[in-house]
N, C-alpha and C positions, 0 to 999 in steps of 0.2 A: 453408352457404357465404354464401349472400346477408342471414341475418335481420338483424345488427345494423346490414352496411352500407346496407341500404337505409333507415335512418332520415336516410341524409345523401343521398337523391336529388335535393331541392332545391339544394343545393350541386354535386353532379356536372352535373346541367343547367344550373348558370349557371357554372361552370369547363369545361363539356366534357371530363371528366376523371373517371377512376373515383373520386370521393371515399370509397366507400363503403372501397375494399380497404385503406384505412388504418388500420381495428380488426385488420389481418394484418401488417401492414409497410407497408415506405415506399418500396414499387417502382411506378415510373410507371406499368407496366400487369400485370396477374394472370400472365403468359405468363413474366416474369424469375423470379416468385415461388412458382412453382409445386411447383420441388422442395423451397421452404423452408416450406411452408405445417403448421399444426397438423396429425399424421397425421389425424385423423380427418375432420378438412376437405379434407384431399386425396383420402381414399377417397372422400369425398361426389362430390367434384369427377367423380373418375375413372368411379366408377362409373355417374354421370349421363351423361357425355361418353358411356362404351361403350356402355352403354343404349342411346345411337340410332347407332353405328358399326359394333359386333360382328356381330350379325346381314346388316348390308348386307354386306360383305364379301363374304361366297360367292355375292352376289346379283351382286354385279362384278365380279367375276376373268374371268367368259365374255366381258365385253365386253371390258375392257383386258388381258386376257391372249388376245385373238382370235389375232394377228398373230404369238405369239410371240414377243416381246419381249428382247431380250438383255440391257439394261441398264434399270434401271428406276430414278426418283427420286422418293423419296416425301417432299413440300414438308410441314413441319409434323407429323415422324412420332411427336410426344408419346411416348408409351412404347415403342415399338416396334411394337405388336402388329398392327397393319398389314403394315408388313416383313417379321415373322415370319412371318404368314399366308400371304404373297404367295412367300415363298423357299419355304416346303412346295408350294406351289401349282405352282411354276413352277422347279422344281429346276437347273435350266441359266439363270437370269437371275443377274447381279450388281445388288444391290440397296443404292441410298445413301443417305439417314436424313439428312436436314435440318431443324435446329429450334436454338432456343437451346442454349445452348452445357448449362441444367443438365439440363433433356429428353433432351439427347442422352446422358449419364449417367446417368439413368434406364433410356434405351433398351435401352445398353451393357449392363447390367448386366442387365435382361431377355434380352436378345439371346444375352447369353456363358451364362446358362442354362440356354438350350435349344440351346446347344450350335452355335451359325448363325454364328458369328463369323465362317468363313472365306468366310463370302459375302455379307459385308455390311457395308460402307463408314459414315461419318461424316462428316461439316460442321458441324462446328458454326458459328453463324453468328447476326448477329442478324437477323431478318427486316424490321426496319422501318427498318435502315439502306441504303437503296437506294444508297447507294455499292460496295455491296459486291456482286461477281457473284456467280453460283449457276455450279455444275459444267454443263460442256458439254455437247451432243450427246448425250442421252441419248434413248434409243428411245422410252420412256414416261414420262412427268410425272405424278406423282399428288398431287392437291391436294382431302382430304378434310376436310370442315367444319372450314376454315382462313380462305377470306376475310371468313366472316361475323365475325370477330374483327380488323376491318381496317375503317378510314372508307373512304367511296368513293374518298379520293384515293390512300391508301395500297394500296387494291385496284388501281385504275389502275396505278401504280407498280412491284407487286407485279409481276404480268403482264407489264409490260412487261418487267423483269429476267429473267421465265422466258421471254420469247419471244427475247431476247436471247441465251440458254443454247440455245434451240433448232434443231436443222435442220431445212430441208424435210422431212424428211421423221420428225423428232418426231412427236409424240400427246401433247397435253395433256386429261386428264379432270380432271374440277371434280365433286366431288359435295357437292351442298348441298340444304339443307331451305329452298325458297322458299316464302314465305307465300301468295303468288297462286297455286300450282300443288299442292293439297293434297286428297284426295278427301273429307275431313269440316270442315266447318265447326269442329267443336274442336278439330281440329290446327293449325288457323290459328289460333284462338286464342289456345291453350298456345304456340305459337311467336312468337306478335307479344310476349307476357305477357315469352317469357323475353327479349329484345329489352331490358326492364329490367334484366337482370342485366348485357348489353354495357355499359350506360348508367352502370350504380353503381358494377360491382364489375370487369369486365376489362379498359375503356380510357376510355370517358367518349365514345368517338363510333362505334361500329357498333351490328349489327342485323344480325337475322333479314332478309334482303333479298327482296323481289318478286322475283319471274324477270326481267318485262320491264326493273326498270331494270337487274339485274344483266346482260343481255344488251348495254345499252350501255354499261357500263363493260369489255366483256370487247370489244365493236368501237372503242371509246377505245385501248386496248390493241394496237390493228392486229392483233387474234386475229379468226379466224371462226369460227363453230361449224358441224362438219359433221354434227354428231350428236348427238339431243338423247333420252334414256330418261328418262324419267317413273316416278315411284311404284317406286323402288326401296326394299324393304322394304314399308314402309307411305310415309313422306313426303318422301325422297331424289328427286332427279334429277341423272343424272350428262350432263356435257355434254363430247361430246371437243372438242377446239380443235385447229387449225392454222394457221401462220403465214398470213396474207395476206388 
C-alpha cells in the first residue's frame, strides 16, 4: 500500500495532503478510493486494518452490548464485518452501517451473504461533509478506529454531528489505539511509525492520537467520557461518551 507513495512524503508534509495515494488515483483522501483500489492492494489494505479489529470485537461486545441495546450505529462500518459480528451477537438489535457511499457496497454485499440483510440498515454518506446529519436516537454509537483517520478539527466536527444524533440517554463508544496508553514500548512505536501512512497515503493530516489529547478534542465536542477500558486486545482502548 504505502511503498511507492512514500517517496512523495516531502510533498504531502508541505501540501498537508496524502501526496503519496496518487500512484492509486486521484481521490482527495484513501477512504473514496477504497473500493477502487488494485485488488491486491486492497487485500493488503484489509487485511492490515482486520489484523488489529477482528480480534477486539468479542473483547467488546460485553461492554457495549451490557445494557442491551435495540438499535445500534456503527459510524465507519468499512466492510461490514463489525455489523455482522454484532447482529450474531445481539439477535434482537437493528443495526445501521455508516460509511461512504462505495464501503457501503462493499458492506451490502458481505452483509446480503451471510444472509443479515433483514437486520441491517445503510447510510450512505460522506463523513467529512459536516453538513450532513447522521440517523437519530440510536441506543448505541459505535465508532471503531475511525477518528484516527480524521485531523483534529474534523474529529471535533465529527462528534459533534454524532452528539447531535444523540439522546440522553445514547452511549457512544470510541475504540482507538492511543500511542500514550500501550503496555510495550514497540507498540508505541509501530503505531507512532504507521502515523506516516495517515500522512502520505490516507489524507495528508491525522495520526495515531495520544489519549490525553484525544480526550480534549472528545470535551471540545461537549461529549464526556463516563468510561474508560484500556488494553483491549493487546492495544485498543474503548471510551463510552455521553452527552454533557
Amino acid at each position: 500500500v504505502c511503498y511507492q507513495g512514500l517517496f512523495l512524503m516531502k510533498e504531502s508534509l508541505e501540501r498537508n495532503e496524502p501526496a503519496g495515494l496518487k500512484v492509486f488515483g486521484p481521490w482527495p483522501t484513501i477512504y473514496e478510493g477504497l473500493a477502487h483500489l488494485p485488488a491486491h492492494v486492497q487485500k493488503s489494505w484489509f487485511d492490515f486494518d482486520h489484523f488489529f479489529s477482528d480480534e477486539s470485537f468479542p473483547r467488546a461486545f460485553p461492554i457495549i452490548l451490557k445494557d442491551r441495546p435495540k438499535t445500534i450505529m456503527d459510524i465507519g462500518g468499512n466492510t461490514g464485518k463489525f455489523a455482522m459480528a454484532c447482529a450474531l451477537e445481539a439477535p434482537n438489535a437493528r443495526i445501521t452501517v455508516v460509511d461512504h457511499p462505495g464501503q457501503i457496497e462493499m458492506a451490502r454485499k458481505n452483509i446480503e451473504a451471510k444472509g443479515l440483510q433483514d437486520r441491517l440498515s445503510y447510510f450512505p454518506t460522506n463523513l467529512l461533509d459536516h453538513s450532513q446529519e447522521l440517523p437519530k436516537g440510536k441506543d448505541v454509537i459505535w465508532m471503531s478506529q475511525l477518528l484516527s483517520c480524521f485531523s483534529e478539527e474534523d474529529v471535533v466536527r465529527l462528534l459533534k454531528r454524532v452528539r447531535e444524533s444523540m439522546s440522553p440517554e445514547s452511549r457512544l463508544y470510541i475504540m482507538e489505539t492511543f500511542t500514550d496508553n500501550q503496555k510495550f514500548d514497540a507498540a508505541k512505536f509501530c503505531l507512532d511509525m504507521t502515523s506516516l501512512y495517515f500522512t502520505v497515503m490516507a489524507n495528508g493530516n491525522s495520526r495515531m492520537y495520544r489519549r490525553e489529547r484525544f480526550l480534549e478534542l472528545v470535551k471540545q465536542a461537549e461529549l464526556r467520557v463516563v468510561e474508560e477500558h484500556p488494553y483491549i486486545r493487546l492495544n485498543h482502548t474503548i471510551l463510552k461518551c455521553q452527552i454533557g
